[in-house]
C-alpha positions in Angstrom: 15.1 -4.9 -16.9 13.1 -2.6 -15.0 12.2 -2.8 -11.1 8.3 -2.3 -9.6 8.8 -2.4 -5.5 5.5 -2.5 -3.5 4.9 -1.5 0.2 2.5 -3.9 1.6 0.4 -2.3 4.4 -2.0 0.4 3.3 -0.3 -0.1 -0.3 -1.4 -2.9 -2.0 -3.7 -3.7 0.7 -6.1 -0.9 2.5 -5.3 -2.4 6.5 -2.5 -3.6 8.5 -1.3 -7.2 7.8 0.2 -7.1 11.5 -3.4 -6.4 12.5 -5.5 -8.7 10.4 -2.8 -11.8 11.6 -3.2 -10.7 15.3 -6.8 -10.6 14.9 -7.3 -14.0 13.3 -5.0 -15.0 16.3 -7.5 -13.5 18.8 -10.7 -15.3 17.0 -8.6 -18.5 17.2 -7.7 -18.5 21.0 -4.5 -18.5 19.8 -4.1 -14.6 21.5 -5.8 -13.0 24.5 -8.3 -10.4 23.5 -6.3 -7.5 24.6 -3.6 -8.7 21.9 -5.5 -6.2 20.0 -4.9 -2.9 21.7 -1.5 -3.3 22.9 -0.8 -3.7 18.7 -3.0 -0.9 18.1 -1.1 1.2 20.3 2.0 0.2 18.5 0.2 1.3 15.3 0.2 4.4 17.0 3.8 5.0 17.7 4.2 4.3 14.2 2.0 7.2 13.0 3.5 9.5 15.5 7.2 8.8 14.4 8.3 7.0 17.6 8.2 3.0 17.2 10.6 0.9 18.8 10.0 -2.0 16.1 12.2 -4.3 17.8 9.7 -3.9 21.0 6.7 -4.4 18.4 7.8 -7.4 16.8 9.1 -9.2 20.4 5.4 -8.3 21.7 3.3 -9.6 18.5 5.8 -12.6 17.9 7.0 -13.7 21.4 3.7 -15.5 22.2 3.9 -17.6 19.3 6.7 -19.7 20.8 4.5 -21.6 22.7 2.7 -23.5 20.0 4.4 -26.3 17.7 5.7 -25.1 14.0 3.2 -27.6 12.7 0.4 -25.5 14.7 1.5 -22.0 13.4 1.7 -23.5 9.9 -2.0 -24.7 10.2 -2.9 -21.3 11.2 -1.3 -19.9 8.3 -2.4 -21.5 6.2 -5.9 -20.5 7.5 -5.3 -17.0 7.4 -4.1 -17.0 3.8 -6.7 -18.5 2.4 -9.0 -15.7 4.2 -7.0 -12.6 3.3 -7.0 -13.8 -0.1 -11.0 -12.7 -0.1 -9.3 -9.2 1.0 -7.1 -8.2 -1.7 -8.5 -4.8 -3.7 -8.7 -5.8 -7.1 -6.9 -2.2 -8.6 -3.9 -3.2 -6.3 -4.0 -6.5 -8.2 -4.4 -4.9 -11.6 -1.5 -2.7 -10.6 0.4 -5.4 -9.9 -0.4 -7.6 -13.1 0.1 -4.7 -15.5 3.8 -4.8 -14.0 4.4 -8.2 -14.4 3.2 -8.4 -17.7 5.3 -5.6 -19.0 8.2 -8.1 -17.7 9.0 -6.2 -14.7 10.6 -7.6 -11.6 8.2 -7.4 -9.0 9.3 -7.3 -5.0 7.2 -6.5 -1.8 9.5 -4.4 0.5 7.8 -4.6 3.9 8.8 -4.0 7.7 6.0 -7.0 8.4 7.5 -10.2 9.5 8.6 -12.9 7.2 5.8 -15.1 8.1 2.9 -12.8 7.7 3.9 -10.7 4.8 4.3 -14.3 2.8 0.3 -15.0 2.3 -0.2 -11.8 0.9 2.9 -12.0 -1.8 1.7 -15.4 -2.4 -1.8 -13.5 -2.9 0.0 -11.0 -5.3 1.9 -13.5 -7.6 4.3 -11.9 -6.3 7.5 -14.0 -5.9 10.2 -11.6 -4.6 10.0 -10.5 -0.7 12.1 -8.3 1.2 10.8 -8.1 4.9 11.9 -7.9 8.3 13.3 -11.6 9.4 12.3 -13.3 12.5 15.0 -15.4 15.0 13.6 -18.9 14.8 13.9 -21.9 16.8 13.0 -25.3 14.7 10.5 -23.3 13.1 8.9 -21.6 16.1 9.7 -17.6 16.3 11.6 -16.2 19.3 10.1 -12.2 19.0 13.6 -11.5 17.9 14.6 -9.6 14.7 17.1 -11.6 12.7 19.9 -8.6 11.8 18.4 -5.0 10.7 14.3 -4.7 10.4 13.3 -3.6 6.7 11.9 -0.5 8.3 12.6 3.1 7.3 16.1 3.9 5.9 16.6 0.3 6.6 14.4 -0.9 3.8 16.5 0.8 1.1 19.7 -1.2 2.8 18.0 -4.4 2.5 17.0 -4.0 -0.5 20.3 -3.3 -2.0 21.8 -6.3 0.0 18.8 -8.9 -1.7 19.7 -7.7 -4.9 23.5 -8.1 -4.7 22.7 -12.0 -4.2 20.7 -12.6 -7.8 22.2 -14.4 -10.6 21.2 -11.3 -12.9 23.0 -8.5 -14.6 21.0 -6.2 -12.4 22.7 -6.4 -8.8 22.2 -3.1 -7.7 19.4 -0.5 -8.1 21.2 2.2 -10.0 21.2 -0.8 -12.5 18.0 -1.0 -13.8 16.5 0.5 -16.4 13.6 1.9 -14.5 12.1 1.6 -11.1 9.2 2.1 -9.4 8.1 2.2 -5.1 4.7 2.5 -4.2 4.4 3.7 -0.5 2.0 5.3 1.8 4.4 6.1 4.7 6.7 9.2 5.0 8.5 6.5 6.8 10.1 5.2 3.5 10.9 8.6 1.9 14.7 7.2 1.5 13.5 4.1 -0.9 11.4 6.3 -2.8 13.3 8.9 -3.2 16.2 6.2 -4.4 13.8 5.1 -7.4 13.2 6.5 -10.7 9.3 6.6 -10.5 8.3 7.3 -7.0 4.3 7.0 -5.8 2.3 7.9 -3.0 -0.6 5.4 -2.5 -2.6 6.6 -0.1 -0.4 8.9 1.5 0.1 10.0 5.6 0.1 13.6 5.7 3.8 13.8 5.5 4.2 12.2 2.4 1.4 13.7 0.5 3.1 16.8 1.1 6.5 15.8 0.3 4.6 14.0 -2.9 3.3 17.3 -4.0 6.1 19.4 -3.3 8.1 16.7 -5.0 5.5 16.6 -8.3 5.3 12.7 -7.6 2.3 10.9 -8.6 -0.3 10.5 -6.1 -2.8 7.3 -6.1 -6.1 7.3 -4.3 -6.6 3.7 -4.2 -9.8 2.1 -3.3 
């Protein structure tokens, strides 16, 4: 059995999922307009090494626990169906090719749960490891449920998911062959975990690492 793990934002999609949902909030009324740049500044931090993701994920999520579970669902449901018009078609090739070769396909991604779901869904992708939201009959609190699947983290998570499958392969040293597509430095300690590491779209610091390294590099459109 081999193992094909996919970063979600600026991997298999070009933008930020955190973005696109807070926008969609905005246009709904949902959000107030400056919802916007206090996530952009976020986005920020994360470029320049120095998110608190715990602080990101109580501002973006917090203000969802004043609408019902049956209105957040119908606003999912709504921004699904419009991201699915945003999916790059190579990502979904790439994607495709490694499900038909048999592989086991997961998204690991420090997005919440609840967003990062439309766009596996999207994928045909039915594995997802992601950071986990504190909920309250449905509703989110802004809390993260145990560790966020961010940075080293995402390796630990990863290794915990797999330990609960009813498969021969429990662990990640277990499979045959295994891929991670990232575009962040951030998640040097998955990729460098995996037989086949690639840089899709990479931040400075990876595309150097990616080069020193010899890794493959993929300029995605």
């Amino acid at each position: 059995m081999r193992l094909a793990l996919f970063d979600l934002d600026h991997t298999l999609i070009p933008f930020d999922s955190g973005m696109a949902w807070t926008r969609f909030l905005v246009e709904a009324g949902a959000l107030p307009p400056q919802a916007e740049l206090r996530y952009l500044d976020f986005c920020h931090q994360y470029v320049a090494g120095t998110l608190d993701i715990h602080a990101m994920h109580r501002a973006s999520v917090a203000p969802l626990a004043a609408f019902s579970a049956a209105q957040l669902a119908h606003w999912r449901d709504a921004f699904e169906r419009e991201m699915t018009h945003r999916l790059p078609a190579d990502m979904q090739a790439l994607v495709r090719r490694h499900r038909e070769a048999g592989d086991l396909c997961v998204i690991v991604t420090a997005t919440a749960r609840f967003v990062a779901e439309p766009f596996a869904r999207g994928f045909g992708i039915a594995d997802l490891v992601a950071t986990e939201s504190v909920s309250v009959e449905g509703v989110p609190t802004g809390e993260i449920d145990g560790l966020p699947c961010f940075r080293e983290h995402k390796l630990t998570k990863l290794q915990a998911w797999l330990a609960t499958r009813a498969a021969p392969e429990r662990d990640l040293a277990a499979f045959d062959a295994s891929w991670f597509y990232s575009d962040s430095a951030s998640d040097l300690p998955l990729l460098a975990a995996v037989s086949h590491p690639v840089a899709v779209r990479p931040d400075a610091r990876l595309r150097a690492h990616a080069l020193a390294a010899g890794w493959p590099i993929v300029e995605a459109d």
